[in-house]
C-alpha positions as a Markdown table, in Angstrom:
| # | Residue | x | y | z |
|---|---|---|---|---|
| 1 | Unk | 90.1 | 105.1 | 126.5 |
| 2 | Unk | 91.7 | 108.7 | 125.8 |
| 3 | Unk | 92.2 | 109.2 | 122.2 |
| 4 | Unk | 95.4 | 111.3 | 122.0 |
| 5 | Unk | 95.5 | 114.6 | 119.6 |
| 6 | Unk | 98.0 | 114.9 | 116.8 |
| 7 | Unk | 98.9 | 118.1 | 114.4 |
| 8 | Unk | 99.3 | 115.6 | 111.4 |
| 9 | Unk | 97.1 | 112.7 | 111.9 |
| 10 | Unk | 97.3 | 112.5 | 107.9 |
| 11 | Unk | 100.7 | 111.8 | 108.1 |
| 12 | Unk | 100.6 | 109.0 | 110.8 |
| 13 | Unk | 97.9 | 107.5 | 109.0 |
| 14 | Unk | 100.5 | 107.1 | 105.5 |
| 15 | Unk | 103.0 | 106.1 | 108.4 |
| 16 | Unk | 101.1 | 103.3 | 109.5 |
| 17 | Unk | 100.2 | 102.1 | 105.9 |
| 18 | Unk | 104.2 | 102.5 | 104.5 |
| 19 | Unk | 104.9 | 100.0 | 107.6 |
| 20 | Unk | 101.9 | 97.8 | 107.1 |
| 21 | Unk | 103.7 | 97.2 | 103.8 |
| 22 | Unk | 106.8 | 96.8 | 105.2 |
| 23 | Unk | 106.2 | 94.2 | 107.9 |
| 24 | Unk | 104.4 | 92.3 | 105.2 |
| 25 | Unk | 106.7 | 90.0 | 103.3 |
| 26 | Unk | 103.7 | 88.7 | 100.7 |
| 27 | Unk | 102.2 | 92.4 | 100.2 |
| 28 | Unk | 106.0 | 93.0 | 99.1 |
| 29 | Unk | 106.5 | 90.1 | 97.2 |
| 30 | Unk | 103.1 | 90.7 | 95.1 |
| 31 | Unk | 103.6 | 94.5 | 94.8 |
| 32 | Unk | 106.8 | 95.3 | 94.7 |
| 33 | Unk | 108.2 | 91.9 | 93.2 |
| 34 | Unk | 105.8 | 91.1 | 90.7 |
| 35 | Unk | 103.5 | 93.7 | 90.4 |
| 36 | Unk | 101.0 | 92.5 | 91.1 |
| 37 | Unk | 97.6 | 93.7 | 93.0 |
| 38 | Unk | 97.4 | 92.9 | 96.9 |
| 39 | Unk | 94.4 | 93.6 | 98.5 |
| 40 | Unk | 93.2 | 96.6 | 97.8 |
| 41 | Unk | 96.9 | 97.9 | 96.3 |
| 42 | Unk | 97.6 | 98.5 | 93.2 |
| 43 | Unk | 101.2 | 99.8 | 93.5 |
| 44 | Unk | 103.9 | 100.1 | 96.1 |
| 45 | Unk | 107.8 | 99.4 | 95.7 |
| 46 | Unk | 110.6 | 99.8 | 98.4 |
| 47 | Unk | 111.3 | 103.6 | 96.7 |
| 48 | Unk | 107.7 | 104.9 | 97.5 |
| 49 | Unk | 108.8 | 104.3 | 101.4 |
| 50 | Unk | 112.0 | 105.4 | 101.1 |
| 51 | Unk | 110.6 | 108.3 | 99.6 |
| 52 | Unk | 107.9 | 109.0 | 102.5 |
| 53 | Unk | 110.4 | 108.4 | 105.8 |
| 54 | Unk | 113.1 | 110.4 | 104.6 |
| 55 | Unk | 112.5 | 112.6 | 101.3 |
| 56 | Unk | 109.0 | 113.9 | 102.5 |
| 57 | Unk | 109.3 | 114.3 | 105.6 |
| 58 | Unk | 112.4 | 113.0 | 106.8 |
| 59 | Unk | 111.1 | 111.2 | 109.6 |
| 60 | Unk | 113.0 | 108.4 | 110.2 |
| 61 | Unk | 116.4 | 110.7 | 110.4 |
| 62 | Unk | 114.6 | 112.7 | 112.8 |
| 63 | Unk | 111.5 | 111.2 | 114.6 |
| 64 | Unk | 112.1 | 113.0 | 117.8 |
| 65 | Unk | 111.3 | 116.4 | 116.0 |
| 66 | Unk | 107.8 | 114.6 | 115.2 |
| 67 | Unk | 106.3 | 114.1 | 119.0 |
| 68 | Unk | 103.4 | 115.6 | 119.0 |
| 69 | Unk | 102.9 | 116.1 | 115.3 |
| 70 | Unk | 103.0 | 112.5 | 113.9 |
| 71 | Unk | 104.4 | 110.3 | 116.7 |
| 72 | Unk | 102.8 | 110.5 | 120.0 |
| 73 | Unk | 106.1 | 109.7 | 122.4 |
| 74 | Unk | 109.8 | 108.8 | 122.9 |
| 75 | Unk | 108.6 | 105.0 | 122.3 |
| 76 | Unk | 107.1 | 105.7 | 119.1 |
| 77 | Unk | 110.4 | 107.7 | 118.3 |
| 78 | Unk | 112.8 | 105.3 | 119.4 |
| 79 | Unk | 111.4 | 102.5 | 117.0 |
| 80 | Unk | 111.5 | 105.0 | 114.4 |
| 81 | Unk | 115.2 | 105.6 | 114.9 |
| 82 | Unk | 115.5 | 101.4 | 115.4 |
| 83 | Unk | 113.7 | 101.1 | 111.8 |
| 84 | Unk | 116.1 | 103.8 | 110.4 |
| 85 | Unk | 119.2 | 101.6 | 111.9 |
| 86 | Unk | 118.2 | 99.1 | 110.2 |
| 87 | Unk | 117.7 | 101.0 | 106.9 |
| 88 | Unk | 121.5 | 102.2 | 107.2 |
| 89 | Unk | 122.6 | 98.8 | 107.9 |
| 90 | Unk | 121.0 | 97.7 | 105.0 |
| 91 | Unk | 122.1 | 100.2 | 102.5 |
| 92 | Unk | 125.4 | 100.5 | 104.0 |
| 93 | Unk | 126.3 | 97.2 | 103.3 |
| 94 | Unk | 124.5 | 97.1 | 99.8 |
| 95 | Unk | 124.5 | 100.4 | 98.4 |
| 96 | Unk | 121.0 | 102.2 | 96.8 |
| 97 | Unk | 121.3 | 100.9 | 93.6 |
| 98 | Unk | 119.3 | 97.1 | 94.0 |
| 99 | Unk | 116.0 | 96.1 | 92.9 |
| 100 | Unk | 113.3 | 95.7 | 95.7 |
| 101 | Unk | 113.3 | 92.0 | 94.9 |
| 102 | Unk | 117.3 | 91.9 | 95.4 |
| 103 | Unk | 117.3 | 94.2 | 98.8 |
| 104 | Unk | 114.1 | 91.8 | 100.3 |
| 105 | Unk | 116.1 | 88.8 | 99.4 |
| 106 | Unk | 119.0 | 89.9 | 101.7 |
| 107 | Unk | 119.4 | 88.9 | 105.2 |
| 108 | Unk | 119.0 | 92.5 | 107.0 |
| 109 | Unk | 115.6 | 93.0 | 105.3 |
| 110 | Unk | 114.2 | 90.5 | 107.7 |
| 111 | Unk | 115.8 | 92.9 | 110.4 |
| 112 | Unk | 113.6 | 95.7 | 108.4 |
| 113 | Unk | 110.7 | 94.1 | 108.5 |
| 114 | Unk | 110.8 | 92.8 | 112.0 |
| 115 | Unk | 111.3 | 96.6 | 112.8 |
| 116 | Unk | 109.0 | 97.6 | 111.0 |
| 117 | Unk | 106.5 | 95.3 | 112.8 |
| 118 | Unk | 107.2 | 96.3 | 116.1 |
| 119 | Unk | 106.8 | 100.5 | 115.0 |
| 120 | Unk | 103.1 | 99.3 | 113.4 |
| 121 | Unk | 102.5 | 97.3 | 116.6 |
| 122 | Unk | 103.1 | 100.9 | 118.5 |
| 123 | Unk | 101.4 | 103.0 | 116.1 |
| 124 | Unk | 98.1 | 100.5 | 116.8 |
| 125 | Unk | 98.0 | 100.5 | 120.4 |
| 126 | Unk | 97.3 | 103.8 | 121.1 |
| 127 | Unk | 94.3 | 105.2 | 119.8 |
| 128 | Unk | 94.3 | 109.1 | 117.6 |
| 129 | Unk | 91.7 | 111.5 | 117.2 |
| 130 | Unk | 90.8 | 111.5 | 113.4 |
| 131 | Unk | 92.1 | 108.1 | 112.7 |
């Protein structure tokens, strides 16, 4: 199997981990709910990936800009956008200013994390040099 070559493997790697945590409903319970460790976490809230997709680097806004550098095609990308759909959705209807356990509690957060599973399921299947 051809692994594929990325500019910022780094970056897909923390990609992959921000949406492990968020297609995990018990890692975000335990972490970001009750702070409490899970697995090998110590830390995480619903800020830190905020932070990563679209302070950092602002790739969900954009993820088409990352082919090549973090995301490996248009499928990749489109999820990306799909997760950041969702995201608006969310924060559209409920503003920025609730507490991770009030925004998982919501109805569109299963939306989020369902999105957020089918991105990791992509990010998985295809194998990167230097992951």
């Amino acid at each position: 199997m051809t692994k594929h070559q990325l500019e910022l493997p780094f970056v897909r790697r923390e990609l992959i981990s921000h949406m492990e945590s968020l297609s995990d409903p018990n890692e975000q319970q335990s972490l970001w709910v009750e702070h409490k460790p899970y697995k090998n976490f110590m830390y995480g809230s619903l800020d830190t990936v905020i932070d990563f997709l679209y302070r950092e680097y602002d790739l969900a806004d954009i993820p088409h800009d990352f082919i090549g550098e973090v995301l490996i095609d248009e499928d990749e990308a489109y999820l990306l956008k799909e997760l950041d759909k969702k995201f608006d959705i969310l924060f559209e209807r409920y503003g920025g200013k609730l507490s991770d356990a009030e925004y998982i509690a919501k109805p569109e957060w299963q939306d989020v994390v369902a999105a957020a599973r089918k991105l990791l399921d992509k990010l998985n299947a295809t194998p990167i040099e230097g992951l």
